[in-house]
C-alpha positions as CSV (number, residue, x, y, z in Angstrom):
1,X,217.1,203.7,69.8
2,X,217.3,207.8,70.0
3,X,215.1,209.9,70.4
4,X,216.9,213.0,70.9
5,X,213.6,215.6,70.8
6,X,211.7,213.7,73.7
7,X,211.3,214.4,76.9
8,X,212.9,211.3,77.7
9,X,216.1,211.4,76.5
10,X,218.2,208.9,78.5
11,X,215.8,206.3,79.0
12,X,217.2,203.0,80.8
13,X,214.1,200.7,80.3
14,X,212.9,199.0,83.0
15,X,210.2,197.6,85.3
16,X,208.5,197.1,88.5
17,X,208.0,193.5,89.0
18,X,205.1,191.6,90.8
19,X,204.6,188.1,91.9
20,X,201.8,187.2,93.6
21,X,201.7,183.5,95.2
22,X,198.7,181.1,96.1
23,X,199.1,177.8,98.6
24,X,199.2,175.9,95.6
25,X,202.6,177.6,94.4
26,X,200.7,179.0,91.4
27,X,202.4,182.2,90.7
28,X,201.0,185.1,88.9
29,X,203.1,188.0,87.6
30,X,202.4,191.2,86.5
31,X,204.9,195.0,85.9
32,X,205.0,198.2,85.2
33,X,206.9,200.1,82.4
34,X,209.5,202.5,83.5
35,X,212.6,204.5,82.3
36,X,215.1,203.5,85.0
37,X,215.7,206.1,88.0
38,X,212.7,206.3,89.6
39,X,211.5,202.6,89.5
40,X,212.7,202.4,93.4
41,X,209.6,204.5,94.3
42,X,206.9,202.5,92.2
43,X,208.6,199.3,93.9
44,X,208.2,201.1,97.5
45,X,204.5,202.2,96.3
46,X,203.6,198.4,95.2
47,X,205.2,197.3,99.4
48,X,202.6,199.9,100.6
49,X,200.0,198.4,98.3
50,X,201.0,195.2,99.1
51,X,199.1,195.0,102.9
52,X,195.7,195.7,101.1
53,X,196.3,192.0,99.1
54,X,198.8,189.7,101.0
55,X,196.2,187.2,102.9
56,X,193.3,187.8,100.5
57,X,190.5,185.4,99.4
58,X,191.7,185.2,95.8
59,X,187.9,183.9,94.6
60,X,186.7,187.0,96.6
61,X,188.7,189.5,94.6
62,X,187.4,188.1,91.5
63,X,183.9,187.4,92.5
64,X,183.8,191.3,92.9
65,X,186.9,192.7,91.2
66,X,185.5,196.3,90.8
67,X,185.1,196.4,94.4
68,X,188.8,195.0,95.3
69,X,190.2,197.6,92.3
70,X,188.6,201.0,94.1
71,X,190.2,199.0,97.6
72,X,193.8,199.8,96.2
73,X,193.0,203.3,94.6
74,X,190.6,204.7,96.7
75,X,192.8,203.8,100.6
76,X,191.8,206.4,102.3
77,X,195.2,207.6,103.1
78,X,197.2,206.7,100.3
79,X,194.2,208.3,97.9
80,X,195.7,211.3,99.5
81,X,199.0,211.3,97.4
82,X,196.6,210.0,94.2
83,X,193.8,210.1,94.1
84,X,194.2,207.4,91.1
85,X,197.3,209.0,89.4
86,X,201.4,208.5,89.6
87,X,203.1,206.4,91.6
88,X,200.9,205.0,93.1
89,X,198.5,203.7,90.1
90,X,201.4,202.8,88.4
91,X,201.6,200.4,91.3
92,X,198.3,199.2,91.3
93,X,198.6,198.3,87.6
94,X,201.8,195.9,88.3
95,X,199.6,194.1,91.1
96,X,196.2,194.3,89.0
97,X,198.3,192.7,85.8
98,X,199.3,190.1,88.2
99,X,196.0,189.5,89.5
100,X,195.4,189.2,85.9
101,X,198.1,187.0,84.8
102,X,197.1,184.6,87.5
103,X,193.4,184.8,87.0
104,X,194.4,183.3,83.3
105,X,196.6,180.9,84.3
106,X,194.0,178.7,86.9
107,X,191.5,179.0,84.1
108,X,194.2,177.6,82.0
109,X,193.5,180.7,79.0
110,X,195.6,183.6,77.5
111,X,194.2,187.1,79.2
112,X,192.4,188.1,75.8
113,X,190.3,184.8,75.9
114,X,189.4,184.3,80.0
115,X,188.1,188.2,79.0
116,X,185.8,187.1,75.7
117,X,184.7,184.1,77.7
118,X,183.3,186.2,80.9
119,X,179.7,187.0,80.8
120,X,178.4,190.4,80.8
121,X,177.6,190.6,83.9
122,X,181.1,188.8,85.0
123,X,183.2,191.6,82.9
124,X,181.3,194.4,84.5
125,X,181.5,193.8,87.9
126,X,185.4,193.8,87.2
127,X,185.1,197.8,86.8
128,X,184.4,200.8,88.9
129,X,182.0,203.2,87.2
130,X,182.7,205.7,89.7
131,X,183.0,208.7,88.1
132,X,182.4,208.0,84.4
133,X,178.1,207.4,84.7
134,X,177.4,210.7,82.9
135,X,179.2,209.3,79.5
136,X,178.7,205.4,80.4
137,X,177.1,203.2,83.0
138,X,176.8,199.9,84.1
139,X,173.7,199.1,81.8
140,X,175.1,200.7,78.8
141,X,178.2,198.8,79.2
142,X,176.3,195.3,79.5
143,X,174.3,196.5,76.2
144,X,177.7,197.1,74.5
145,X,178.9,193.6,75.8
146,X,175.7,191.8,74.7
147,X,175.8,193.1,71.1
148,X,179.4,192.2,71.3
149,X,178.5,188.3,71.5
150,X,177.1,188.7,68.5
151,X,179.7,186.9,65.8
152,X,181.9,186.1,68.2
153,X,183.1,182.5,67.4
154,X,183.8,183.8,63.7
155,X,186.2,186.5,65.0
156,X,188.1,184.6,67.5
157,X,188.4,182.1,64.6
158,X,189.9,184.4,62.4
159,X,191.9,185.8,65.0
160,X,193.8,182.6,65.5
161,X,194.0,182.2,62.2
162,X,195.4,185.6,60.9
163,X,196.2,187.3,64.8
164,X,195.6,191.5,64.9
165,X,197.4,193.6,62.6
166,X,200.1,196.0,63.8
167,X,202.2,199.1,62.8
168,X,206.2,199.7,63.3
169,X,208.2,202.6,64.7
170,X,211.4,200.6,64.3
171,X,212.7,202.6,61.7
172,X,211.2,206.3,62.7
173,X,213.2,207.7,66.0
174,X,215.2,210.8,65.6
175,X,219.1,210.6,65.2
176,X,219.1,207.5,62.7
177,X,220.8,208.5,59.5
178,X,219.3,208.3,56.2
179,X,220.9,204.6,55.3
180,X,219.7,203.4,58.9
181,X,216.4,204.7,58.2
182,X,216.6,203.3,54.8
183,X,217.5,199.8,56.3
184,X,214.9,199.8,59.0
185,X,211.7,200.3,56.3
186,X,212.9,198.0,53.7
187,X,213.4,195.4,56.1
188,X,209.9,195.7,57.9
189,X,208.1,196.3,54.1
190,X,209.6,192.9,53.8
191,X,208.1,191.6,56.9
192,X,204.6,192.5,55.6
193,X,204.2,195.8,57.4
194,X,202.3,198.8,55.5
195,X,201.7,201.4,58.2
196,X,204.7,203.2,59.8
197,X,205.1,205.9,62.8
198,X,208.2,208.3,62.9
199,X,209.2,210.8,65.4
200,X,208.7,214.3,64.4
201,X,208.9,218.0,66.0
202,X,212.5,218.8,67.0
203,X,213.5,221.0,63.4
204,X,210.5,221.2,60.5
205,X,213.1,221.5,57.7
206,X,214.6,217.6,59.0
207,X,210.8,216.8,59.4
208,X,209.9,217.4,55.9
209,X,213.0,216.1,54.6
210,X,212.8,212.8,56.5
211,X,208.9,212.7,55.5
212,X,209.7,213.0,52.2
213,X,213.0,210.1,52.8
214,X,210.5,208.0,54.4
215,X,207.2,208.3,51.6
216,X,209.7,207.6,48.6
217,X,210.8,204.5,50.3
218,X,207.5,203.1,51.7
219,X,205.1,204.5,48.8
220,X,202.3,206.3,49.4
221,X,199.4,203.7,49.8
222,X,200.8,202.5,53.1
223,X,200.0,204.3,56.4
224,X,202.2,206.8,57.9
225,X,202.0,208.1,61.2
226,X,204.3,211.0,62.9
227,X,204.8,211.7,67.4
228,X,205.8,214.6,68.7
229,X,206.3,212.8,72.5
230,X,204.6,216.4,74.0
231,X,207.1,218.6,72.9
232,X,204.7,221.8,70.8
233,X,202.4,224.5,72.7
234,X,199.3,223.7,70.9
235,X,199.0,226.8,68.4
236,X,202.9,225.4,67.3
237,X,201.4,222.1,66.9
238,X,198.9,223.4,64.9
239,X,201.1,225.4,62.3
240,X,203.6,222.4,62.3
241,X,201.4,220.2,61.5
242,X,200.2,221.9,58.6
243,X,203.1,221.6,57.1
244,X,203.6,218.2,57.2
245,X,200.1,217.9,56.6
246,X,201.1,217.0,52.4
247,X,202.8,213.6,53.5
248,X,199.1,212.7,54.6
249,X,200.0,211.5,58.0
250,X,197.6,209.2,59.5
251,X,197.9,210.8,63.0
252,X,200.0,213.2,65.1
253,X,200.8,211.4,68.6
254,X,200.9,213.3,71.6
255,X,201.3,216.9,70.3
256,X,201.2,218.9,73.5
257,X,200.9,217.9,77.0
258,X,199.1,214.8,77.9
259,X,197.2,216.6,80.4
260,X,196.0,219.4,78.5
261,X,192.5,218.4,77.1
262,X,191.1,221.4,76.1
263,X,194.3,222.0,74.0
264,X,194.0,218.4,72.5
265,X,190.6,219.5,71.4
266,X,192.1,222.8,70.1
267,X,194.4,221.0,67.9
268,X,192.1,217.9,66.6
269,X,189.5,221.0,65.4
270,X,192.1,222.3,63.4
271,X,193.8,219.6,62.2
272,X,190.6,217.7,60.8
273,X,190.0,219.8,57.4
274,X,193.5,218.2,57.1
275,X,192.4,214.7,57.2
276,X,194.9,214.4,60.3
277,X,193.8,213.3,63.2
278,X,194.8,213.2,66.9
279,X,196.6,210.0,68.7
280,X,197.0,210.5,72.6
281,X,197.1,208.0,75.9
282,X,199.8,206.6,76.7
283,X,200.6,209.3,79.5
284,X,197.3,209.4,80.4
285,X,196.9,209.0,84.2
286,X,193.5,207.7,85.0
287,X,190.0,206.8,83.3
288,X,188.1,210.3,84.5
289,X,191.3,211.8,81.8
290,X,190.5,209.8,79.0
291,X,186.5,210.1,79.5
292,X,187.4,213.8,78.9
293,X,189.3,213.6,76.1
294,X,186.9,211.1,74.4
295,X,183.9,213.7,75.6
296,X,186.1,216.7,74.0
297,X,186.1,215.0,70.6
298,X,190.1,216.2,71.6
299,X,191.8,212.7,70.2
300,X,190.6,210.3,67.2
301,X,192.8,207.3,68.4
302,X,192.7,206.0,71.5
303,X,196.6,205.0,72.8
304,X,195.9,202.8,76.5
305,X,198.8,202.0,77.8
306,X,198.7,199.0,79.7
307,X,200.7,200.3,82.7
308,X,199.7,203.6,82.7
309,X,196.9,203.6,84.4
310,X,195.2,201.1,87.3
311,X,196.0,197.4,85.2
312,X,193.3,196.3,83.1
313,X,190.1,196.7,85.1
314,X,190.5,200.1,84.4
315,X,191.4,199.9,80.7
316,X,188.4,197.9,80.2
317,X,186.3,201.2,81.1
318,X,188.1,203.4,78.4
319,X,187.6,200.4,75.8
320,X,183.6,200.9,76.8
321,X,183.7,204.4,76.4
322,X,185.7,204.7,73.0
323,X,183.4,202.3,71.8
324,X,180.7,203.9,72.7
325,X,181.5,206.9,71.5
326,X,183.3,206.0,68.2
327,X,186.5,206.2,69.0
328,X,189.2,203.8,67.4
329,X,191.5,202.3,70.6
330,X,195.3,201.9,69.1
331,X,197.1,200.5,71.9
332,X,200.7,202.2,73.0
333,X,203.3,199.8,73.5
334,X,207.0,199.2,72.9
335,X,208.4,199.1,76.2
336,X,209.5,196.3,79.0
337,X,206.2,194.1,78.6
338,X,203.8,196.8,76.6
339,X,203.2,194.0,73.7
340,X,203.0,191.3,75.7
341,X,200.3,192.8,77.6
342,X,198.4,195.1,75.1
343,X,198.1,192.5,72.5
344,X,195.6,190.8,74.8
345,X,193.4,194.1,75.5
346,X,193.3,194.7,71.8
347,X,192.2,191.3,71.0
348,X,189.5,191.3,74.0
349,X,187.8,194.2,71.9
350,X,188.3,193.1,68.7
351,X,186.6,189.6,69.4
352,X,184.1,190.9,72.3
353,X,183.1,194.7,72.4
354,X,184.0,196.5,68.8
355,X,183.7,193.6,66.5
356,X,186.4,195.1,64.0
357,X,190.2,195.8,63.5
358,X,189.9,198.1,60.8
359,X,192.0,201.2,60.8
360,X,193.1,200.4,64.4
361,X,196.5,198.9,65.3
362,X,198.8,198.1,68.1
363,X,202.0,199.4,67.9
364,X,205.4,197.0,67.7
365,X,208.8,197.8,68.7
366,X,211.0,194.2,68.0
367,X,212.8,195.1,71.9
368,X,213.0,193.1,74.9
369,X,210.8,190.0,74.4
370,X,213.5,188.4,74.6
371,X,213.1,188.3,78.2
372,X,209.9,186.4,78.7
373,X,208.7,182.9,79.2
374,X,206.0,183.3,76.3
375,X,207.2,186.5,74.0
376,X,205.2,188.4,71.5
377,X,205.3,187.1,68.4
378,X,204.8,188.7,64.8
379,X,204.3,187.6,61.6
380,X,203.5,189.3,58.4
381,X,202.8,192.5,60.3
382,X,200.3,190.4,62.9
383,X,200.5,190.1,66.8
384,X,200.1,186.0,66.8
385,X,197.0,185.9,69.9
386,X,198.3,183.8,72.4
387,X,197.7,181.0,73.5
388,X,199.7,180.1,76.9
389,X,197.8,180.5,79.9
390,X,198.1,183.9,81.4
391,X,199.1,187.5,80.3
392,X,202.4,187.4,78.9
393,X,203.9,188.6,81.6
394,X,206.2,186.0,83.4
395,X,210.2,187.1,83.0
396,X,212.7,184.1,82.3
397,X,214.5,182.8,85.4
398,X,217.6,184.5,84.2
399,X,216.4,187.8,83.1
400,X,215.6,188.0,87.1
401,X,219.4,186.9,88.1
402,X,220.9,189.2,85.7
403,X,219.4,192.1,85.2
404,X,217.1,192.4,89.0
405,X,218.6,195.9,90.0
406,X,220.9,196.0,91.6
407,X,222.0,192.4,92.5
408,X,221.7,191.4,88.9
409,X,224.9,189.9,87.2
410,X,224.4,192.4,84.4
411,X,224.5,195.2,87.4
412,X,227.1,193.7,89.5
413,X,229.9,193.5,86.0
414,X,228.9,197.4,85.3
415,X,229.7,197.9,88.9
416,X,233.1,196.1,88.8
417,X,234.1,198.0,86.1
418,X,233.3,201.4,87.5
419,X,230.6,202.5,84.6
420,X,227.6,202.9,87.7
421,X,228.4,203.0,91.4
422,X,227.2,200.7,93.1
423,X,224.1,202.1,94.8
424,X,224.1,199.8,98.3
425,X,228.1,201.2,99.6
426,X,225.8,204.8,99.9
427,X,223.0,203.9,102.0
428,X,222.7,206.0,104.5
């Protein structure tokens, strides 16, 4: 993969990793995404994080989970360095996923069902509304939830039968030549796929050229979707966009900053007489963020990450509010344990709270499911639901030996032969 244009441009891909242990040796698991430097301080965060849960009541936590959630993010002295943002929320997801992953496995379900299968009520208390009662509260969630039941055994059904559709960027970063890109679509218009997301913004001629490549390849009756990974000042965005605007692009991802709502909202005015709309999330650092975006009519699809922000307690809150406000959720995913994780979250909503998969997809990038007890798995352009206990999220015994930075076998050979240095000879 290269993305040469992004902000990330030497990305190592890694993880934080949690376990969490009960008495009975059940183990849950649960991680954060990351790009490599860095990861050291989310690990120190979770070991901060960690007195708040080692020695808890596990029924406790989930007989109130909302409650135990705003316990991580809202310590009084750690809030200081959030409140509910960066390192340390990117913590609290890898413990919450864990919480998660564990929760699934002594009910004996897969994340997306031991969701569906909670009551109302049950789901709720799992959130804090603290903060987000002026565009949804408690009541109007359980509403949503109720109406949700509705149908229900018919989707999960189908769901089983068929699994949630999904769209590629396999063949879409910058720096792949023309036969590579080529390769790339052909082989996933063989698999089944029909939408497609390529990285744009770095020179508008290559843009419109590799637009053009792209639509004579893939026809144009499947979906295309372009990412600009925050590189554009909005008015930029704007004019760029309108160029590209006649290869009818589904969406423009992440245009500007991932902060900037107002801009968002700038850019999603301008871009609608285009039929383009606005895709934006996965950088976004808490559930106050996204309740202004969704308020700002700023994006049109929804991108949660599912370590982004506070684990899935909070992700269930943005789910509420898109749906309540008409918003289509597309999942972000891709890196070390995205689609393992996300897959469930999308198939929560589509069998509990929205009722529908149409026009929404979760994104797939075939990378690093190799690594996992119980992978993703895709067929004919369809996350498969799962249906091991838990949330995906348990690493192979030897993906922890070798690659576990940086006593990993993987590490220790790069060491040896001089490409890294060896980071424990320079404590100080």
């Amino acid at each position: 993969m290269l993305d040469i244009q992004s902000h990330h441009t030497d990305p190592d891909y890694s993880c934080a990793y949690v376990t969490l242990t009960i008495q009975t040796g059940l183990e849950g698991h649960g991680l954060t995404f990351t790009l490599g430097r860095g990861t050291e301080i989310v690990v120190q965060a979770i070991r901060t994080l960690s007195t708040l849960v080692v020695g808890q009541v596990l029924t406790d936590i989930y007989k109130d989970f909302g409650t135990f959630w705003r316990s991580l993010t809202s310590e009084s002295q750690l809030r200081w360095i959030g409140p509910e943002k960066g390192v340390t929320h990117l913590a609290t997801a890898a413990i919450i996923n864990a919480l998660w992953d564990l929760w699934g496995k002594l009910l004996k379900k897969p994340v997306w069902q031991l969701l569906a299968d909670l009551e109302p009520e049950q789901l709720v208390s799992c959130i804090d509304f603290r903060y987000l009662t002026n565009v949804i509260t408690k009541d109007e969630a359980l509403e949503l939830l109720r109406k949700g039941k509705q149908g229900k055994e018919e989707r999960v059904n189908k769901l089983l039968d068929v699994g949630y559709p999904c769209y590629t960027t396999q063949a879409g970063w910058l720096g792949y030549s023309n036969e590579k890109i080529r390769d790339l679509a052909q082989k996933y218009l063989d698999l089944g796929f029909t939408a497609f997301k390529l990285k744009v913004g770095k020179n508008l001629y290559d843009d419109i050229k590799r637009l053009e490549f792209v639509r004579n390849i893939i026809g144009w009756e499947k979906t295309l979707m372009v990412d600009a990974n925050q590189v554009w000042e909005v008015q930029e965005a704007i004019d760029w966009m309108a160029q590209l605007a006649q290869f009818k692009p589904l969406w423009i991802e992440e245009p500007t900053s991932p902060d900037d709502v107002l801009g968002h909202a700038q850019i999603s005015k301008a871009l609608k007489p285009l039929g383009i709309g606005v895709a934006s999330g996965e950088m976004c650092c808490n559930r106050v963020l996204f309740k202004q975006f969704l308020q700002a009519d700023a994006i049109q699809y929804c991108q949660i990450d599912s370590a982004r922000i506070g684990g899935v307690n909070e992700i269930l809150s943005v789910y509420l509010m898109a749906k309540k406000l008409g918003v289509k959720v597309c999942p972000h995913a891709g890196g070390v344990g995205l689609c393992e994780m996300v897959q469930h979250l999308q198939m929560w909503d589509y069998v509990a709270l929205s009722g529908t998969s149409e026009g929404k997809y979760i994104e797939y990038i075939d990378q690093q499911h190799e690594h996992f007890v119980n992978p993703t798995i895709v067929e004919n352009a369809h996350y498969l639901a799962p249906r091991t206990p838990g949330y995906n999220t348990t690493f192979k015994k030897d993906a922890v030996e070798n690659y576990e930075y940086p006593n990993g076998k993987e590490w220790q050979n790069l060491f040896e032969k001089g490409v890294f240095s060896d980071p424990r000879k320079h404590k100080s």
